[in-house]
C-alpha positions in Angstrom: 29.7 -76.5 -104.0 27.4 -74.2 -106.8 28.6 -72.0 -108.9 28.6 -68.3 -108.4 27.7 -67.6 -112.4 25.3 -68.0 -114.0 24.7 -69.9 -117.9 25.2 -66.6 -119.9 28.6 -66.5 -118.1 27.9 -62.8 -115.5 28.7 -63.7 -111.9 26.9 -62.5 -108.8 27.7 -60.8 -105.8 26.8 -61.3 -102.5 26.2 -59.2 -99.8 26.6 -60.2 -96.2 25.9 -57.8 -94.3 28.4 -57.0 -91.1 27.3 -58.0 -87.5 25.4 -55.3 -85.3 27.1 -53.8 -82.6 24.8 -54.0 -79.8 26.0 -51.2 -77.5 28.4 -48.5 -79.0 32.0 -48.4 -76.5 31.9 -45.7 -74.0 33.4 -42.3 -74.8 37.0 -42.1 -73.3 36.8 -39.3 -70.3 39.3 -36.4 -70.3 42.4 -36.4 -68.1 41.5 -34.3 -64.6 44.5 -31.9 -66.0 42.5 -31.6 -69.1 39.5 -30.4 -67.4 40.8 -28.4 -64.8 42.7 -26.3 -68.0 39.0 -26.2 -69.8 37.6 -24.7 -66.7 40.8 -22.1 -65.9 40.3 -21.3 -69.9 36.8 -20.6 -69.6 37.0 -18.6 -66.9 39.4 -16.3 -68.4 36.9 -15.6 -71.5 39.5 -17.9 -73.7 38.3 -19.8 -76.8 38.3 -23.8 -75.9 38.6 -25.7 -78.4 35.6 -27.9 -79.6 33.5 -25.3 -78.9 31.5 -22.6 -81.0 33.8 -19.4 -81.3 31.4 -16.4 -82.4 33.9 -14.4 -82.5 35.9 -16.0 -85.4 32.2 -16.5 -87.3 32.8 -12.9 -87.1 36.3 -12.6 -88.1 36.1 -15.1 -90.8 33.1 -13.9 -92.8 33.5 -12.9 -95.5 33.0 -8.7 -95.9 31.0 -7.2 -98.9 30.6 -3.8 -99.6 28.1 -2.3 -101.5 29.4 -1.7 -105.4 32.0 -3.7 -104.5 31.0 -6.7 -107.0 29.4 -5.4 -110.0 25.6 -7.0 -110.9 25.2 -9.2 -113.4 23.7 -7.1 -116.3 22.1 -10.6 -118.0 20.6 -13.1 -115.6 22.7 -16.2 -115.4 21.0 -19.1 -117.5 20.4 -22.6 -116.2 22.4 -25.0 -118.8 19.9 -24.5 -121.5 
């Protein structure tokens, strides 16, 4: 068997790269339940979850008013 070190005593990794996949599993369906409560949901105007809610975008942004934050009088520096 050889040595994994060298003469000056630093050892070496290997890599061994994992084994490719060669089709990715199939995504798992929802129930029929599931679905039907999506669709009675979304017919109503309800949020479903998963989905893109502007209204809470809305809700959840944050609100500035003018003269509400004073501006910086001096120009923030970079680090220097």
């Amino acid at each position: 068997m050889t040595p994994m070190y060298t003469a000056t005593g630093r050892q070496r990794r290997i890599f061994v790269p994992r084994p490719a996949e060669s089709v990715p599993p199939p995504m798992p369906q929802d129930p029929p339940i599931y679905r039907d409560l999506m669709r009675a949901w979304a017919d109503r105007g309800r949020t479903l979850p998963g989905r893109h809610d502007p209204e809470w975008i809305r809700l959840a942004a944050p609100t500035v008013r003018t003269g509400q934050f004073s501006d910086l009088r001096v120009p923030p520096r970079d680090g220097r």
